[in-house]
N, C-alpha and C positions, 0 to 999 in steps of 0.2 A: 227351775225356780228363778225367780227373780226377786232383789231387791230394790227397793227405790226411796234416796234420801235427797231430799231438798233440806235448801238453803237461801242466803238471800234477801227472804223477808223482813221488812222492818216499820218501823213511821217516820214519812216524809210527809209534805206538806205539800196540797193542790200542786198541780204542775209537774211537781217531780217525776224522778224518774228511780226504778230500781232494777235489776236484776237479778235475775230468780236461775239457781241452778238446780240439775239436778243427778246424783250419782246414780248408776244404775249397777248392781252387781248380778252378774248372769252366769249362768254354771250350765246354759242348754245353748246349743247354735241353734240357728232360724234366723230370717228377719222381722224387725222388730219397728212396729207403728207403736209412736209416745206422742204424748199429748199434755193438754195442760187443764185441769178444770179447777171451777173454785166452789165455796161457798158460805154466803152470808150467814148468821145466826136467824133460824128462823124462814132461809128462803131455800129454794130449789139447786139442786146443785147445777152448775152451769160452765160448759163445754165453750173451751175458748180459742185453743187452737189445737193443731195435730199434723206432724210432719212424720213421711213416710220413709222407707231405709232410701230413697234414691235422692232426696232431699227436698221432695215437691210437701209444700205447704199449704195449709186448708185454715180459716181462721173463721171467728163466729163474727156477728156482725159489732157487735160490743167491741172485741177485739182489733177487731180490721182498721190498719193506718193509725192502732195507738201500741200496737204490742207486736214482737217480732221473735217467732220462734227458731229455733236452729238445733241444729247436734253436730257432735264432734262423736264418729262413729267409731276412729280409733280409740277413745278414752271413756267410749260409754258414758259420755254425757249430752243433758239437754239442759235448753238455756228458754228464758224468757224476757227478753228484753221489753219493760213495761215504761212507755215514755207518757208527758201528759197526763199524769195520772188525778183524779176524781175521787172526793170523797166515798159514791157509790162503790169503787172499785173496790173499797174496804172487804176484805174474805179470808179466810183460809186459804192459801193457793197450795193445788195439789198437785204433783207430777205421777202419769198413767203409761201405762206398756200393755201392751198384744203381739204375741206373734200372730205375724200375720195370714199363717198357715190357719190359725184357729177361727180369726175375726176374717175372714175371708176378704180380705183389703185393710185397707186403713182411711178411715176417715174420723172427723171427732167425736161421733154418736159411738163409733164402734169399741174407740180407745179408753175411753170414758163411762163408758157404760158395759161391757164384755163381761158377764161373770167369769169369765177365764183370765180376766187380764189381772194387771197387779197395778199398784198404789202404792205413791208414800206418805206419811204420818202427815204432811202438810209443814207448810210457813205460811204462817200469819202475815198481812200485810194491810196496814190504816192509814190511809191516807185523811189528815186535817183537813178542814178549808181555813 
């Protein structure tokens, strides 16, 4: 089992920046691919970034050069450093898990979308212009 609690979210204004964390509680050993998606009211959900247990990082193109994922593998957390940020950017931000014995790798279609994998409740986040 896995839990996953984000935090973080908030309203800043064009430009800004925030940081998005997220706690994972785990009670299974394996490695573990986490990810980040979001989603608007109304639109698709969308796959943004997704880093693997060795620390290589895969980002969507929305993402790329404005957000910057990481983990801290001894504390079971993931981070989302969201800089530049757009009023489109406006969503629910969700943090995602797969063992990666299941998702057979890790990338962000797989962390994100996995019915095996886990989810947490989401942080909001509205960026004004």
């Amino acid at each position: 089992q896995e839990q996953l609690v984000e935090s973080g979210g908030g309203s800043v204004q064009s430009g800004g920046s925030l940081r998005l964390s997220c706690a994972a509680s785990r009670d299974s050993d394996g490695t573990w691919c986490m990810g980040w998606f979001r989603q608007a009211p109304g639109a698709e959900r969308e796959g943004l970034a997704a880093i693997d247990s060795d620390g290589t990082t895969m980002y969507s193109t929305s993402a790329k050069g404005r957000f910057t994922i990481s983990r801290d593998n001894a504390k079971n957390e993931l981070y989302l450093q969201m800089n530049s940020l757009r009023p489109e950017d406006t969503a629910m931000y969700y943090c995602a898990a797969v063992r990666k014995e299941v998702a057979v790798g890790c990338s962000i279609v797989k962390v994100t979308t996995n019915p095996f994998g886990y989810r947490g409740q989401g942080t909001q986040v509205t960026v004004s212009s």
